[in-house]
C-alpha positions, 0 to 999 in steps of 0.5 A: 800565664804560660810565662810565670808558672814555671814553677808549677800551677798558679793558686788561682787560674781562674780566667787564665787558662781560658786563653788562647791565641785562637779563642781571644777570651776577654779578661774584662768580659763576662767570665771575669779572670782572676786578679784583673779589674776594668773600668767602664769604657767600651771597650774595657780596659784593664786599670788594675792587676792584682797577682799577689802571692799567686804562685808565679815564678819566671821572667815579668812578661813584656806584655804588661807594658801594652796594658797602657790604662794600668794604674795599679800593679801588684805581683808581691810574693811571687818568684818574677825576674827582671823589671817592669816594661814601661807603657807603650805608646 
């Protein structure tokens, strides 16, 4: 999150900014985050992330590249630079 608004707020934060290194909020938990989807599995995992036209600007964070089950990524209408990292292994 803190990554892509370099150009101000996102349009929508919802479950975003309730993360921090110490809490560890759960993007696929109870309080659902804006644009994630998850499967089923236990634990969750997320298969789907949808930020089109959110308002995000700066570099693509590497870290998408650890979301190993990812099937669909949409961040259309967006100001990012730089590629998509590959999966990690």
């Amino acid at each position: 999150h803190n990554a892509t608004s370099k150009r101000g707020p996102w349009v929508n934060e919802t479950g975003w900014t309730s993360w921090n290194s110490s809490s560890f909020a759960d993007c696929c938990g109870r309080l659902r985050w804006h644009g994630v989807f998850c499967d089923d599995s236990t634990p969750a995992r997320v298969v789907r992330l949808n930020l089109t036209s959110n308002g995000l600007s700066g570099q693509i964070p590497p870290e998408i590249g650890m979301l190993r089950r990812l099937e669909v990524l949409d961040l259309s209408d967006n100001m990012l630079l730089g590629t998509i990292p590959d999966p990690t292994t």
